[in-house]
N, CA, C and O atoms as a CHARMM CRD file, in Angstrom:
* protein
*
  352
    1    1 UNK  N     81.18700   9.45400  19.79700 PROA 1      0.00000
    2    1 UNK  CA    80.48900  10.36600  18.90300 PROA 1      0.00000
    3    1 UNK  C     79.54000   9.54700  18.03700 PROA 1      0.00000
    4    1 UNK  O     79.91900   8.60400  17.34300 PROA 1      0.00000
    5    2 UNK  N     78.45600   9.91300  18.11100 PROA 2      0.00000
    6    2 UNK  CA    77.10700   9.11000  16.87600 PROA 2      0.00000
    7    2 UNK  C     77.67200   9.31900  15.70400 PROA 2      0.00000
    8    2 UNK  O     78.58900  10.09100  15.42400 PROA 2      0.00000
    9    3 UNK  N     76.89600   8.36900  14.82500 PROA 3      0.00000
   10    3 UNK  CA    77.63100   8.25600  13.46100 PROA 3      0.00000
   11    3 UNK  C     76.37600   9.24700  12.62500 PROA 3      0.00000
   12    3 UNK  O     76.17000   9.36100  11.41700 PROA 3      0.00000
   13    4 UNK  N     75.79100   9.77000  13.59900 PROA 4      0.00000
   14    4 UNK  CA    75.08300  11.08600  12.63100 PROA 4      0.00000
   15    4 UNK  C     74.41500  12.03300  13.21000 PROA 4      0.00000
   16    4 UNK  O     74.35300  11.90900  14.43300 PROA 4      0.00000
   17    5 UNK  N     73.91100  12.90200  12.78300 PROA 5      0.00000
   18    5 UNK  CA    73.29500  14.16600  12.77800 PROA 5      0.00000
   19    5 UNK  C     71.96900  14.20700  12.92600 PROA 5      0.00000
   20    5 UNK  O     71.50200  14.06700  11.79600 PROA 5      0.00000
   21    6 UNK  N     71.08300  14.32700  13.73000 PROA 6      0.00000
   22    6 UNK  CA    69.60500  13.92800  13.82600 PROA 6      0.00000
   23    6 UNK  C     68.67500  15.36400  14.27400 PROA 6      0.00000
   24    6 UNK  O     68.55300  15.63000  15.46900 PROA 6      0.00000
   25    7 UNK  N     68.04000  16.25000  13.20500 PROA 7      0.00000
   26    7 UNK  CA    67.52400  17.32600  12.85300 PROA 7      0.00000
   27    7 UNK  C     65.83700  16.85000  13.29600 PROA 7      0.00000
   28    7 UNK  O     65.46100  15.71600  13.00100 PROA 7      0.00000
   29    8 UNK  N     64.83200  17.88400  14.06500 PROA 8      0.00000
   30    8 UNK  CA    63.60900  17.22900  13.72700 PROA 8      0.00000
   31    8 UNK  C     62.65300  18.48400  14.08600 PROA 8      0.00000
   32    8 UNK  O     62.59800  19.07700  15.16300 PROA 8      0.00000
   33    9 UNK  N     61.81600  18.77200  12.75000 PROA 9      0.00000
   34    9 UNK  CA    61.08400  19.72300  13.06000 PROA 9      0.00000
   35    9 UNK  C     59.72100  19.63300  12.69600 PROA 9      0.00000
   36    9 UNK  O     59.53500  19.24700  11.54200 PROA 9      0.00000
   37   10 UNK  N     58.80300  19.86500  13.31500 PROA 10     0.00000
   38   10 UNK  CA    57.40400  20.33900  14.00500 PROA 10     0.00000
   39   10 UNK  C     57.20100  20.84900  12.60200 PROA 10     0.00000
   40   10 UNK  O     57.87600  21.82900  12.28700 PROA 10     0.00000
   41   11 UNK  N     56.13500  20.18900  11.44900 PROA 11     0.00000
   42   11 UNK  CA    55.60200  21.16500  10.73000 PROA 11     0.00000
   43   11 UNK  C     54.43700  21.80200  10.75500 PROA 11     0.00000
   44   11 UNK  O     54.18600  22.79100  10.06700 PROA 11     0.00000
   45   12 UNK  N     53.26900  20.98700  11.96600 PROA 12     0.00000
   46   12 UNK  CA    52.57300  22.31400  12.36300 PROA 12     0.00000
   47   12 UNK  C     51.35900  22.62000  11.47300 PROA 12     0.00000
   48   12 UNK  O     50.51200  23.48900  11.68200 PROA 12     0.00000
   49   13 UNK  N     51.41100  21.84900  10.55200 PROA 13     0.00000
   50   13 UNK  CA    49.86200  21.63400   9.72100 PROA 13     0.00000
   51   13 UNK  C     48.80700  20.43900   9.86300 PROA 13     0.00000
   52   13 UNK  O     48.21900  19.91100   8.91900 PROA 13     0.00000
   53   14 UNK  N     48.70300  20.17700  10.94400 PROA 14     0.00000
   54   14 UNK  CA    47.73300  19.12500  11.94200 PROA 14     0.00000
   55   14 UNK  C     47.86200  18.09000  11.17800 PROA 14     0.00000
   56   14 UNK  O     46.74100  17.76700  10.78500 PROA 14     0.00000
   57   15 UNK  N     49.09400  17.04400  10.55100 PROA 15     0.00000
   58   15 UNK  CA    48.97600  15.92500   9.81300 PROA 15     0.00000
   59   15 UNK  C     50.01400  15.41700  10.87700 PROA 15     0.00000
   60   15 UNK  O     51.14000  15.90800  10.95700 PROA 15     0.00000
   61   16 UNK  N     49.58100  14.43300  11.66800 PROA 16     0.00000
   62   16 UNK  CA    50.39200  13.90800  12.30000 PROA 16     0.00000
   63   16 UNK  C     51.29100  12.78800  12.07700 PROA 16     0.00000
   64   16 UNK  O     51.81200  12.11000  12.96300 PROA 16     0.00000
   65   17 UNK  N     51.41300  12.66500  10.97600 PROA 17     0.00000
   66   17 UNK  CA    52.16100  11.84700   9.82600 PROA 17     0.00000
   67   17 UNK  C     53.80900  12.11700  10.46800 PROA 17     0.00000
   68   17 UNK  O     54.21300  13.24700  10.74200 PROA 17     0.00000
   69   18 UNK  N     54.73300  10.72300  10.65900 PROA 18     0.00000
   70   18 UNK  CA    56.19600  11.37400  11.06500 PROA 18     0.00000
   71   18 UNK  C     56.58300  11.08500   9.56200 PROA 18     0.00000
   72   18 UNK  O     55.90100  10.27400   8.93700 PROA 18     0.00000
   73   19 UNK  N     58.02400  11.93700   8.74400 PROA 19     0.00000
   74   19 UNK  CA    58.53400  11.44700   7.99500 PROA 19     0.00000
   75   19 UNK  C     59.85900  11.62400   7.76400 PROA 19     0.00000
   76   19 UNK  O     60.44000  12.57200   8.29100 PROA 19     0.00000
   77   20 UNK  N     60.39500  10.89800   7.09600 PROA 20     0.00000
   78   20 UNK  CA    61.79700  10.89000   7.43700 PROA 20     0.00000
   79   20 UNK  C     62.82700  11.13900   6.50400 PROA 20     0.00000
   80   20 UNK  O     62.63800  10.59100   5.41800 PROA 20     0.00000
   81   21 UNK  N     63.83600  11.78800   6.60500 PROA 21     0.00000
   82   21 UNK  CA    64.88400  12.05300   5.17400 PROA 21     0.00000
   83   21 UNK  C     66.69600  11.58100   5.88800 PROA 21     0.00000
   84   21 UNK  O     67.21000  11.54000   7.00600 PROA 21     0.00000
   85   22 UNK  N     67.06600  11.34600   4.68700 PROA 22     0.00000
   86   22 UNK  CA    67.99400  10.28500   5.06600 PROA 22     0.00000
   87   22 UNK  C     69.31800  11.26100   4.06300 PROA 22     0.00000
   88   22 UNK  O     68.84500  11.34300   2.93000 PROA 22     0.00000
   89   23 UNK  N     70.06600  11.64300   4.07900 PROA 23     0.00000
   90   23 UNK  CA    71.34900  11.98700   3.41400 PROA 23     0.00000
   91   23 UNK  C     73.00500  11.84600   3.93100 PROA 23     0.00000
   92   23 UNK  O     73.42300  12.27900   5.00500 PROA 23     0.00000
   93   24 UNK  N     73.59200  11.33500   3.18600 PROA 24     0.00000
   94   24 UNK  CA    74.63300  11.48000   3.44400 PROA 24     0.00000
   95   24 UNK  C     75.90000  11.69000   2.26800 PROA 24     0.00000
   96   24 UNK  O     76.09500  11.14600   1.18100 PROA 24     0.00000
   97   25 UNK  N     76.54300  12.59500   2.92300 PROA 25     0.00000
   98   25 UNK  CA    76.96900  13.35300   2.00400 PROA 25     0.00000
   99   25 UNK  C     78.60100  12.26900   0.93600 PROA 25     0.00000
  100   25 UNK  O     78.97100  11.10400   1.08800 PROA 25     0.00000
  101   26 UNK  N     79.01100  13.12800   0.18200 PROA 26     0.00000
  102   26 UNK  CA    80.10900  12.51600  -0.70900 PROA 26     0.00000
  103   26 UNK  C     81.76800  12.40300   0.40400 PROA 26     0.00000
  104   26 UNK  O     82.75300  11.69800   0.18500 PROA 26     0.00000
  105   27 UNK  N     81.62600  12.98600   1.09800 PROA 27     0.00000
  106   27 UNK  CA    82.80400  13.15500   1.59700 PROA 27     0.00000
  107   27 UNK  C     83.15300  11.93500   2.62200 PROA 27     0.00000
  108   27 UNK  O     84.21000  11.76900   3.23100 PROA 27     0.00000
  109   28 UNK  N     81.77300  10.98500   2.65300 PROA 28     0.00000
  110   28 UNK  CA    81.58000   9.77900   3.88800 PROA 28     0.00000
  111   28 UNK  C     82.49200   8.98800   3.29000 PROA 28     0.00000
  112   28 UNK  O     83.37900   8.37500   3.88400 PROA 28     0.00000
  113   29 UNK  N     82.28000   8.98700   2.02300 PROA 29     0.00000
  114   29 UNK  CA    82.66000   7.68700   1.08800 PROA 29     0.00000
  115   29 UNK  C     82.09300   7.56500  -0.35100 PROA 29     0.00000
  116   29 UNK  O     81.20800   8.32200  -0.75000 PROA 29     0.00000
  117   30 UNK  N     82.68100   6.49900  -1.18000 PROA 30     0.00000
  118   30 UNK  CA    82.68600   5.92900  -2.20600 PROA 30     0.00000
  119   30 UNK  C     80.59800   5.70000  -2.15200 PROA 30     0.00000
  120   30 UNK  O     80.08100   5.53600  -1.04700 PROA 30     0.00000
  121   31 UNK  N     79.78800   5.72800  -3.30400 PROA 31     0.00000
  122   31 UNK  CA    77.91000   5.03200  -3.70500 PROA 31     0.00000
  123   31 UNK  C     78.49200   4.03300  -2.87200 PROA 31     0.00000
  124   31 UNK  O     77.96800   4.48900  -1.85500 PROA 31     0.00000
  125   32 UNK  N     79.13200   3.05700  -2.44600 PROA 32     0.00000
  126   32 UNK  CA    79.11600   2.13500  -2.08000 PROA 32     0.00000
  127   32 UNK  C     78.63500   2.01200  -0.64000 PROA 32     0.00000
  128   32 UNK  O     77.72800   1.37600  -0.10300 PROA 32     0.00000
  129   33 UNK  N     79.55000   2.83200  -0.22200 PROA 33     0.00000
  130   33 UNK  CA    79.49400   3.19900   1.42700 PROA 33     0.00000
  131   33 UNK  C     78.33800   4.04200   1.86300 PROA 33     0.00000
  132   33 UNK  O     77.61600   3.80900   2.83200 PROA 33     0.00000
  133   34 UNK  N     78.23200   5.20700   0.90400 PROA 34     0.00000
  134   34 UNK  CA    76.57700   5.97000   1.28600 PROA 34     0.00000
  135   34 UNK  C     75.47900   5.37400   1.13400 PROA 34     0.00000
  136   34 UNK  O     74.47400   5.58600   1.81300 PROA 34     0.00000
  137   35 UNK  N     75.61800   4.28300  -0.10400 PROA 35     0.00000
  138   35 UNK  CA    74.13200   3.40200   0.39400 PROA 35     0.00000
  139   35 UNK  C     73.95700   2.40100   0.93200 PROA 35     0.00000
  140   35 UNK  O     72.82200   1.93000   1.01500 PROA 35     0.00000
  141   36 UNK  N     74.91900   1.85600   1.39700 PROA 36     0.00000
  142   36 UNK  CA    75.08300   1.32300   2.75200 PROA 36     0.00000
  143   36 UNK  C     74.47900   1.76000   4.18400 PROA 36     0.00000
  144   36 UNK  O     73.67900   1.17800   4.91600 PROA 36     0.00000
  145   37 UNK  N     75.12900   2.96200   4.31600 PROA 37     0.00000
  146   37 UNK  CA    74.91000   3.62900   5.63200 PROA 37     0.00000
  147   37 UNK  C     73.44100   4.37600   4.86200 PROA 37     0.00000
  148   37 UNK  O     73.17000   5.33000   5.59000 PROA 37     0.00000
  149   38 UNK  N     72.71700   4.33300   4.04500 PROA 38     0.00000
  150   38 UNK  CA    71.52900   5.05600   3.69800 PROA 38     0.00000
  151   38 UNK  C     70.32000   3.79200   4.38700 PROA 38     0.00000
  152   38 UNK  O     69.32500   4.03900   5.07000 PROA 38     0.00000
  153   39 UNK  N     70.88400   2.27500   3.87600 PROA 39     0.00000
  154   39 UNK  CA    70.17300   1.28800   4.24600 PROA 39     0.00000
  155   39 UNK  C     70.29000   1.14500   5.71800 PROA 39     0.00000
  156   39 UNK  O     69.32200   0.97000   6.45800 PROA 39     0.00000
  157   40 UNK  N     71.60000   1.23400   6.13100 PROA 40     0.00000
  158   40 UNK  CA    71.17600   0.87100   7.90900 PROA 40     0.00000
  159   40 UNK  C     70.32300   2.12300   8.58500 PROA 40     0.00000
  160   40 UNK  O     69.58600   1.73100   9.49000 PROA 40     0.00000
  161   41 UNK  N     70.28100   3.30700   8.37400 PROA 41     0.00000
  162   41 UNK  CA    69.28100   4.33200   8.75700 PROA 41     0.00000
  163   41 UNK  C     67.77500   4.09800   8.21300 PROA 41     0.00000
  164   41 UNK  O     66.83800   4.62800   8.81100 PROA 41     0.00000
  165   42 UNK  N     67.54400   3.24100   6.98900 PROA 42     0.00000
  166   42 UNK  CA    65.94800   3.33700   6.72500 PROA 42     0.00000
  167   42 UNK  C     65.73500   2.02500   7.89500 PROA 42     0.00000
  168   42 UNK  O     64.68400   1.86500   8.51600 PROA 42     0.00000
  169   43 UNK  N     66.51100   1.46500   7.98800 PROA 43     0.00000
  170   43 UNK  CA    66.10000   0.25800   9.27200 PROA 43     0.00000
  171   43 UNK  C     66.03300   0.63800  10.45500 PROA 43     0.00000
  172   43 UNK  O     65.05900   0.26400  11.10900 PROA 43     0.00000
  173   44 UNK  N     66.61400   1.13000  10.81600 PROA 44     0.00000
  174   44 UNK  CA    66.45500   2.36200  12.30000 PROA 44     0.00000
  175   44 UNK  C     65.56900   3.12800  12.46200 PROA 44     0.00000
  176   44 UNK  O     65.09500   3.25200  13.59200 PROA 44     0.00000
  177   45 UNK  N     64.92600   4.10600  11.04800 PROA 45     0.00000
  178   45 UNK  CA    63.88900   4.89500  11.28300 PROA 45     0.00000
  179   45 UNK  C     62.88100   3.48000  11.23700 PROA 45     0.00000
  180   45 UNK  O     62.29500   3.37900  12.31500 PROA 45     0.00000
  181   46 UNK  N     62.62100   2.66600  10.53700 PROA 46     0.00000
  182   46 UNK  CA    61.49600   1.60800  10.46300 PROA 46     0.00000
  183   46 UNK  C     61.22000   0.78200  12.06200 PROA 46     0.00000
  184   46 UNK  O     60.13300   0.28200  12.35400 PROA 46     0.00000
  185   47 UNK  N     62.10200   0.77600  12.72500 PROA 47     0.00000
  186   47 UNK  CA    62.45600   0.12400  13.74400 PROA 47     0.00000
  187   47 UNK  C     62.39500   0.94800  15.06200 PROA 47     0.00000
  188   47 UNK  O     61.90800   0.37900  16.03800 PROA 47     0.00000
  189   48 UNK  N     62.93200   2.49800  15.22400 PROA 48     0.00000
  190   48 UNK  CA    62.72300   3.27200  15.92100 PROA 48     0.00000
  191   48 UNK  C     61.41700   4.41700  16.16300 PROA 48     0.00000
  192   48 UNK  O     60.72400   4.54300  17.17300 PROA 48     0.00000
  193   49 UNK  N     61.34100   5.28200  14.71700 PROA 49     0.00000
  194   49 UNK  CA    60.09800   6.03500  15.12500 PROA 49     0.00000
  195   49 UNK  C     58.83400   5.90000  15.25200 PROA 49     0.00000
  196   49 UNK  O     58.14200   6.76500  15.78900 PROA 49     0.00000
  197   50 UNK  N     58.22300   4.46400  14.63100 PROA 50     0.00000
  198   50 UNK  CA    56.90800   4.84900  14.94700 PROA 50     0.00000
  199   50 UNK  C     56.75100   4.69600  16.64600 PROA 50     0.00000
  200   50 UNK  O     55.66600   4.81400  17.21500 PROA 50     0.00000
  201   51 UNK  N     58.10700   4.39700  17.38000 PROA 51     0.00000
  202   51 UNK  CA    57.82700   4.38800  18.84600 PROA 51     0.00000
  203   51 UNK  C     57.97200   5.84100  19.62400 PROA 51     0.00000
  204   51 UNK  O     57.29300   6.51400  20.39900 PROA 51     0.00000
  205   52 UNK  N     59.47100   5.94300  18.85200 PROA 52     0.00000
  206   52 UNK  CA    59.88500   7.05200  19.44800 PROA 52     0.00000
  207   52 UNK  C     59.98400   8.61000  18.39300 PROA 52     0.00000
  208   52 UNK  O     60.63100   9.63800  18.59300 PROA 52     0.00000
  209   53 UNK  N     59.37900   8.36500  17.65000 PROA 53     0.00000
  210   53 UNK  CA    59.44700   9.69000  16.92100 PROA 53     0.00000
  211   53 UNK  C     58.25200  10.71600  17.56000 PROA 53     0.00000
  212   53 UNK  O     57.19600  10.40200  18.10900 PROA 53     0.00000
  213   54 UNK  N     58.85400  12.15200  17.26300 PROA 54     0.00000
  214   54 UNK  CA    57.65000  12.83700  17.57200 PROA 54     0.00000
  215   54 UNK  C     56.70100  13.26600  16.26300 PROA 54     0.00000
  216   54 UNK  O     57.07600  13.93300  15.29800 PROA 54     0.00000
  217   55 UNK  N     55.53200  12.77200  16.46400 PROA 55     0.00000
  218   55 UNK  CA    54.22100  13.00800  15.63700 PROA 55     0.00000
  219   55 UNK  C     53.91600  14.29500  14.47100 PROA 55     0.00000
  220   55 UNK  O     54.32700  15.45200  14.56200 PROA 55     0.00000
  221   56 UNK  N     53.51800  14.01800  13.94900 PROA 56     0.00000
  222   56 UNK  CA    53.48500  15.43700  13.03900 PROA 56     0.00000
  223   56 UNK  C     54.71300  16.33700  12.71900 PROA 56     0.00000
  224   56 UNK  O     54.55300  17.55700  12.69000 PROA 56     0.00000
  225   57 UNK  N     56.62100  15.47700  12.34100 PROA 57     0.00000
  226   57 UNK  CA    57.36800  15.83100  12.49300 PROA 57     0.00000
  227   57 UNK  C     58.16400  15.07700  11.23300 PROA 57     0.00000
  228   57 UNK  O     58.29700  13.88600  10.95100 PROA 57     0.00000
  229   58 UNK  N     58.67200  16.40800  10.54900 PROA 58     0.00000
  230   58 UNK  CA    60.17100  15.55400   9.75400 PROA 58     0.00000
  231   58 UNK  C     61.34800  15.36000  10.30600 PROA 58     0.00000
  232   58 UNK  O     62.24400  16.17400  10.52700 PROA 58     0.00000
  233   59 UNK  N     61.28100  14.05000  10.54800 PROA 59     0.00000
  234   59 UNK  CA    63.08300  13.44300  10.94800 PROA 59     0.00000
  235   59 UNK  C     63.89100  14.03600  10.00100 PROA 59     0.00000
  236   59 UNK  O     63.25700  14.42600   9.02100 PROA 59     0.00000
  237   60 UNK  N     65.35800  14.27900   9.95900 PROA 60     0.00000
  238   60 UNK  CA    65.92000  14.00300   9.67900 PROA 60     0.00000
  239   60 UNK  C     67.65800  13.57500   9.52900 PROA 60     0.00000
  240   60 UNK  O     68.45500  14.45600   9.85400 PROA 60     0.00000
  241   61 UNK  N     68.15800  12.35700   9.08500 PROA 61     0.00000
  242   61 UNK  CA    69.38900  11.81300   9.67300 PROA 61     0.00000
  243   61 UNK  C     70.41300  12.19900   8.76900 PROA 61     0.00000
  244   61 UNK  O     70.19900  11.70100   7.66400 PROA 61     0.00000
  245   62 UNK  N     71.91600  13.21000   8.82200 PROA 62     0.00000
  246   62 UNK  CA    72.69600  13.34100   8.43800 PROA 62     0.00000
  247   62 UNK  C     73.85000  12.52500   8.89900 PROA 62     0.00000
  248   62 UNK  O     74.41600  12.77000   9.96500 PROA 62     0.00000
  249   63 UNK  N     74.26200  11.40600   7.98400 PROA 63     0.00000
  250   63 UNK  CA    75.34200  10.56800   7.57400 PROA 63     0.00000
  251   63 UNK  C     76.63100  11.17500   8.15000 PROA 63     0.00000
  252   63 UNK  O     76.88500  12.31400   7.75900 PROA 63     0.00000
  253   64 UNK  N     77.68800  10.47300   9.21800 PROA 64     0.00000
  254   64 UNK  CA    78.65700  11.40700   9.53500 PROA 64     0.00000
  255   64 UNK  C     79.83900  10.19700   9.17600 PROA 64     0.00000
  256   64 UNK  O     79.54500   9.00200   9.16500 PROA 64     0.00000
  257   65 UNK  N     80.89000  10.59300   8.95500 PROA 65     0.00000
  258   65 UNK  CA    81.95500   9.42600   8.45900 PROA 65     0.00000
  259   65 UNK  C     82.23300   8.14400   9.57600 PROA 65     0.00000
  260   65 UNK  O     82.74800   7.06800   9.27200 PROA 65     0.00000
  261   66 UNK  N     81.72700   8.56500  11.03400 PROA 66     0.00000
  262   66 UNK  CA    82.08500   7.80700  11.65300 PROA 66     0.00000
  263   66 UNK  C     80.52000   6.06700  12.08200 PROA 66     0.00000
  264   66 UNK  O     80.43700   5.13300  12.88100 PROA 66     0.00000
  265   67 UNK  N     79.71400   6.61400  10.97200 PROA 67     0.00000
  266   67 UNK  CA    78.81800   5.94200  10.88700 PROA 67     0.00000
  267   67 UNK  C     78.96300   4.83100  10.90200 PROA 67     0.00000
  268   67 UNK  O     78.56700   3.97300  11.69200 PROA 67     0.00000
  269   68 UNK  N     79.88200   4.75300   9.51600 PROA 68     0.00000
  270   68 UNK  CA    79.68900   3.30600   8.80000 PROA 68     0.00000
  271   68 UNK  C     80.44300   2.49100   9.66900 PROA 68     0.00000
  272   68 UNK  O     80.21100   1.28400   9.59000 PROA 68     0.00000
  273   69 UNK  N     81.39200   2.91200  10.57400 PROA 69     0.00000
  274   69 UNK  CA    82.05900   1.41800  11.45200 PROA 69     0.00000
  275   69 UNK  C     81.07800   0.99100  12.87800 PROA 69     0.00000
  276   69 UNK  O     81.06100   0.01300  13.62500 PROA 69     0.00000
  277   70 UNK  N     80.29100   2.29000  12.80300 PROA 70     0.00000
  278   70 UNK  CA    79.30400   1.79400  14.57600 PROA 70     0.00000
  279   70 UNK  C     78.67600   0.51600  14.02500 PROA 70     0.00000
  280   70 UNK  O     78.25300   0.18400  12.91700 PROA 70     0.00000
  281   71 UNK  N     78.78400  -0.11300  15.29400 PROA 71     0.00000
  282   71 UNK  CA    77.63900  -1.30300  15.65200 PROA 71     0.00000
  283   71 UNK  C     76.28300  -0.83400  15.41200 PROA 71     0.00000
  284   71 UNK  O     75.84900   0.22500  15.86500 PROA 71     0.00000
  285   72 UNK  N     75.44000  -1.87300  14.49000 PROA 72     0.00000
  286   72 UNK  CA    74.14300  -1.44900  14.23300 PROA 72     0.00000
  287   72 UNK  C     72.92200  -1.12100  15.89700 PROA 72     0.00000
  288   72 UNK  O     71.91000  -0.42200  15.95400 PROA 72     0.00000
  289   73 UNK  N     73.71400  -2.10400  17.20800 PROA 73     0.00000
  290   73 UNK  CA    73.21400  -1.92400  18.33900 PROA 73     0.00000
  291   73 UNK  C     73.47900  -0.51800  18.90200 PROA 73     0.00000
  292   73 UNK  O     72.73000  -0.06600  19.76800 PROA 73     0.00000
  293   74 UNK  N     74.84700   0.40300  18.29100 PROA 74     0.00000
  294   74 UNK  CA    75.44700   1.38600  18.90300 PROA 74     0.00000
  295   74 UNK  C     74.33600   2.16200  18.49100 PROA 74     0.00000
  296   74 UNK  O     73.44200   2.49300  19.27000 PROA 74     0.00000
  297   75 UNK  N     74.37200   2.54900  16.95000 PROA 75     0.00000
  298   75 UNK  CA    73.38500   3.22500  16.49100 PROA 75     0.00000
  299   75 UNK  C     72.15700   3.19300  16.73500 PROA 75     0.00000
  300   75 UNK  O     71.66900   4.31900  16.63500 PROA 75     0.00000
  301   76 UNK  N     71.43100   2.41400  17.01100 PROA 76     0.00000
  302   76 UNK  CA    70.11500   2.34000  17.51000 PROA 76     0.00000
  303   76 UNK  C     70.11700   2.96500  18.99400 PROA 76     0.00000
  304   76 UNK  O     69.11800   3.63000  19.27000 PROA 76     0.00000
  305   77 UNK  N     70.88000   2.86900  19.75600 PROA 77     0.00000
  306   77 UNK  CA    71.11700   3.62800  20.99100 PROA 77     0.00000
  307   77 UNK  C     71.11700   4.90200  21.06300 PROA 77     0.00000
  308   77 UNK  O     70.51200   5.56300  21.90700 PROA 77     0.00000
  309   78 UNK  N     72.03900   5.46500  19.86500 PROA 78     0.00000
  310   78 UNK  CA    72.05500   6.48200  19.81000 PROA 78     0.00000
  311   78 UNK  C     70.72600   7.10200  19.31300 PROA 78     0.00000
  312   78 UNK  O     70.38400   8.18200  19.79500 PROA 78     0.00000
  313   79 UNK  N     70.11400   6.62200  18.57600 PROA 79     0.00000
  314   79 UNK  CA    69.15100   7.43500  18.13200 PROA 79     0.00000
  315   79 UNK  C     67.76500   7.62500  19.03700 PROA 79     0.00000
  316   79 UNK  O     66.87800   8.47900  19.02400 PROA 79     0.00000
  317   80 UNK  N     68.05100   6.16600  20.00000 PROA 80     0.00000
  318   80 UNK  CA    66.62300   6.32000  20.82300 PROA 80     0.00000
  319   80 UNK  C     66.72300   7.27300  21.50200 PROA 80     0.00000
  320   80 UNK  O     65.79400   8.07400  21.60400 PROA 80     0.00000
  321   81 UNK  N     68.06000   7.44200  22.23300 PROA 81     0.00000
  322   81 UNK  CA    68.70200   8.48600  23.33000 PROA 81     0.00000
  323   81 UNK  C     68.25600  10.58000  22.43300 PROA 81     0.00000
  324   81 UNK  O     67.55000  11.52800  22.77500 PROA 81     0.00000
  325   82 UNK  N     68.90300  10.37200  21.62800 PROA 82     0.00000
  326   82 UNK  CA    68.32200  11.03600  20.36200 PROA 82     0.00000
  327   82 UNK  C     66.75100  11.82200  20.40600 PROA 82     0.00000
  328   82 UNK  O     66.47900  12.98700  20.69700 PROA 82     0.00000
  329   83 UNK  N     65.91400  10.75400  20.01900 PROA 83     0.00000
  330   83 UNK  CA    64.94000  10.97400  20.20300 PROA 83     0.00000
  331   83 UNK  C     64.41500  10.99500  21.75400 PROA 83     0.00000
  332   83 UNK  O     63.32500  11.55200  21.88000 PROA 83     0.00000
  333   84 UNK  N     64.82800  10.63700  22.60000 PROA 84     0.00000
  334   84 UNK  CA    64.27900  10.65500  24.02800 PROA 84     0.00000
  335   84 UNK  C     64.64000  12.53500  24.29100 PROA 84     0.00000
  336   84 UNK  O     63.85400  13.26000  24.90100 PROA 84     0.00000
  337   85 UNK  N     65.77700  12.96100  23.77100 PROA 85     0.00000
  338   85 UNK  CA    66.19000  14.13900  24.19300 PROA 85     0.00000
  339   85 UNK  C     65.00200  15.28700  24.14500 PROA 85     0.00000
  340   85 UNK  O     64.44200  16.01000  24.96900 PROA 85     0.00000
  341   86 UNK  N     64.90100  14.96100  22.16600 PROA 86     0.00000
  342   86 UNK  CA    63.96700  15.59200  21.68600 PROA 86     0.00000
  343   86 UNK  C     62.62100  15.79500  21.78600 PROA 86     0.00000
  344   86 UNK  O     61.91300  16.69800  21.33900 PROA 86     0.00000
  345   87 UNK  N     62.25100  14.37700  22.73800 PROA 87     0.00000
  346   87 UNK  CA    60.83200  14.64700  23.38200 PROA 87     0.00000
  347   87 UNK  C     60.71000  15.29500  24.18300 PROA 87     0.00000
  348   87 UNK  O     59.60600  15.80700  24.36500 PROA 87     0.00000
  349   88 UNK  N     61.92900  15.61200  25.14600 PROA 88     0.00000
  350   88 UNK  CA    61.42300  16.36700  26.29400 PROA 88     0.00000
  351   88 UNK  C     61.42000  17.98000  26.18700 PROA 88     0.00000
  352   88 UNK  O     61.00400  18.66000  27.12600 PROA 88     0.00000
C-alpha cells in the first residue's frame, strides 16, 4: 500500500503551471513526524513532476500513516506509477 493519497485535477484556465499541495493529517503522528513526511513529499514533487506531472494541474499528496516507514526509493515508485496512471 503507498504511503499516500495522490488527487490531481485539471484547472482548465490555460495556465499551464503544475502545482502542488502537500497535507498530512494529525492522526499520522506527532509535528515531528508530519513534517517529516511533509519534507520527503516536497522532494518527490521537486524530483518527480516537472517530468511526470500533468500540465496545467493541481497535484495533490495526502499523507497516509504508512508513509513515514516506506523507503524514499519505494515512494518515488509509487508516485511515478501514480502519475503514469493518471496520464493515460
Amino acid at each position: 500500500m503507498p504511503g499516500f493519497v495522490l488527487l490531481v485535477r485539471v484547472r482548465g484556465d490555460g495556465d499551464s503551471t503544475m502545482r502542488i499541495g502537500i497535507t498530512v493529517s494529525k492522526k499520522v503522528g506527532n509535528a515531528v513526524v508530519r513534517n517529516r513526511m511533509k519534507r520527503r513529499f516536497r522532494e518527490l514533487a521537486r524530483a518527480i513532476l516537472p517530468q511526470e506531472g500533468v500540465a496545467g494541474a493541481d497535484h495533490v499528496l495526502i499523507g497516509r500513516h504508512s508513509g513515514i516507514e516506506r523507503d524514499f526509493a519505494a515512494l518515488r515508485a509509487d508516485l511515478t506509477k501514480a502519475l503514469g496512471k493518471i496520464r493515460k
